[in-house]
C-alpha positions as CSV (number, residue, x, y, z in Angstrom):
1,X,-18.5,68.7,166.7
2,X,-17.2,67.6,162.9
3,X,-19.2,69.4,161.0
4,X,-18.8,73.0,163.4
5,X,-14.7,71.9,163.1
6,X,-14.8,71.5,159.1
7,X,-17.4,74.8,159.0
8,X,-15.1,77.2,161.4
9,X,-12.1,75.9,159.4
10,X,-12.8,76.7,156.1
11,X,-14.0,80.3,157.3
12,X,-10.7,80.3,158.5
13,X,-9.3,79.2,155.1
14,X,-11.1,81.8,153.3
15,X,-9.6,85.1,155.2
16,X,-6.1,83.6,154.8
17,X,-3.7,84.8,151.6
18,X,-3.3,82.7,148.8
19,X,-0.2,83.3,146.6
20,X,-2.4,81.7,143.3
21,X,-5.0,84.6,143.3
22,X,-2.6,87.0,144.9
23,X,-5.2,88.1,147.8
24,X,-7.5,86.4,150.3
25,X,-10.4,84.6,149.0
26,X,-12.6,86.1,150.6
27,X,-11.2,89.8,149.2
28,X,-11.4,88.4,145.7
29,X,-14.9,87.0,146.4
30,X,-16.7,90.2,148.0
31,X,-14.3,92.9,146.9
32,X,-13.9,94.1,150.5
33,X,-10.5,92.8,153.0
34,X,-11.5,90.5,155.6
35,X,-11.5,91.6,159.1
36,X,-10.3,89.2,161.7
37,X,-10.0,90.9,164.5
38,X,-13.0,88.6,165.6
39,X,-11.2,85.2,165.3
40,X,-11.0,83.2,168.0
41,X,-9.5,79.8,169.0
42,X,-11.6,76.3,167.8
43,X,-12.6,74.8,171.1
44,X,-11.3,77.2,173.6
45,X,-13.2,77.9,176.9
46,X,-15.4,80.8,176.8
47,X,-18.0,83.1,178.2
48,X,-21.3,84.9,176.7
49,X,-23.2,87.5,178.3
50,X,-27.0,86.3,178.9
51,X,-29.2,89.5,178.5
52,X,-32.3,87.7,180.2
53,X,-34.4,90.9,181.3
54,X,-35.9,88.7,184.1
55,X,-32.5,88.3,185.6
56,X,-31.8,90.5,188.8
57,X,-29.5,93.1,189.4
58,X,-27.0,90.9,191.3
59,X,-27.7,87.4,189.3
60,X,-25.1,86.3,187.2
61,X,-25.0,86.7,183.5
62,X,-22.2,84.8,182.5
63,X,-22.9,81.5,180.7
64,X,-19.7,78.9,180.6
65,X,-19.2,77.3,177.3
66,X,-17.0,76.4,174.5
67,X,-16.1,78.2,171.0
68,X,-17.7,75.9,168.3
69,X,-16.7,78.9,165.1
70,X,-18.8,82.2,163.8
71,X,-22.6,82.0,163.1
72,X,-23.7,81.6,159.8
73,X,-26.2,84.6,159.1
74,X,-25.1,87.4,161.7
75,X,-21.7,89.0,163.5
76,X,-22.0,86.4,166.3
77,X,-20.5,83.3,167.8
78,X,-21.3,79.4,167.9
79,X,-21.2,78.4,171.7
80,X,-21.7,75.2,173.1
81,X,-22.9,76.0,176.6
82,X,-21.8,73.5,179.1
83,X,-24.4,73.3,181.4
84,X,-27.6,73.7,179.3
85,X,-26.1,71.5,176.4
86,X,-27.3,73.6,173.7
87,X,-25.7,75.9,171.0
88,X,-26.9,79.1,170.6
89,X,-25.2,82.1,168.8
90,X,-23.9,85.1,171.0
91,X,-22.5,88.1,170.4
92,X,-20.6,89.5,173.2
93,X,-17.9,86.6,174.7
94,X,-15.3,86.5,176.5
95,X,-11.8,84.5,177.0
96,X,-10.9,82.6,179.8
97,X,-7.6,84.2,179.1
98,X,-8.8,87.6,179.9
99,X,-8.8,88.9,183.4
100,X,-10.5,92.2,182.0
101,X,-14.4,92.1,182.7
102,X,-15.1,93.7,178.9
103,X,-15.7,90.8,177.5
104,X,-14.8,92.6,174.0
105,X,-10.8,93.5,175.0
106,X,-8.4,91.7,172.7
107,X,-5.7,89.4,173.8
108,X,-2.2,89.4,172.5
109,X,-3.0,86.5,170.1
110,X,-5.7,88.2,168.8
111,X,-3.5,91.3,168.0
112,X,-0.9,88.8,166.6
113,X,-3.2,87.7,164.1
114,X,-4.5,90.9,163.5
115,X,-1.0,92.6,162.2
116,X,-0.1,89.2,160.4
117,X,-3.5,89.8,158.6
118,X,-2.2,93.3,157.5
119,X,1.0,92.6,156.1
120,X,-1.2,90.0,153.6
121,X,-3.5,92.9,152.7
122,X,-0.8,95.3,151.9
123,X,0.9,92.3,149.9
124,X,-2.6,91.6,148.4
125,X,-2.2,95.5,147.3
126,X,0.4,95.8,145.7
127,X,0.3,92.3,143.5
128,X,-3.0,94.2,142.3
129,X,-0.9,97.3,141.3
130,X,1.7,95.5,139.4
């Protein structure tokens, strides 16, 4: 998982401030501030809602897999599901942290990251002013 480690990283990379261009590089890139409420741990354990129509009402949807990083052309995730050993993109996951069964609920680290990520975008602002 190299290349998906190097991939997710430098998406990372490119949402984080950078005191040489005074903003994120992604902001100086697109024009717009980077969201991040999305970002999740590299590697950690996971769950992604299978939508199969042909599944019953009492089936289980819930596919077990690991975070591989974000997908490349839409607002999903890279998953490596465990058990079919295959890595599809999916848009609704959920921690293993999470006891919640919204698979979409933040955790504390995610707010964390979140709020650090402001205080760079207001510092972003006001080099701009000056």
């Amino acid at each position: 998982f190299w290349a998906e480690a190097v991939v997710t990283a430098n998406y990372i990379r490119n949402r984080c401030y950078t005191e040489t261009v005074g903003c994120t590089p992604y902001e100086k890139w697109t024009g717009h501030k980077p969201i991040i409420s999305h970002m999740r741990s590299f590697g950690e354990k996971v769950h992604a809602l299978n939508k199969n129509p042909t599944k019953g009402k009492f089936d289980r949807r819930g596919l077990e897999g690991v975070f591989l990083g974000y997908s490349y052309d839409s607002k999903a995730f890279r998953i490596w599901l465990t058990g079919a050993r295959k890595s599809p993109s999916a848009q609704e996951t959920s921690d293993s942290r999470t006891s919640s069964r919204n698979p979409l609920l933040l955790t504390k680290a995610h707010t964390m990251r979140k709020t650090s990520s402001n205080y760079y975008q207001q510092q972003c602002r006001s080099s701009n002013t000056n």
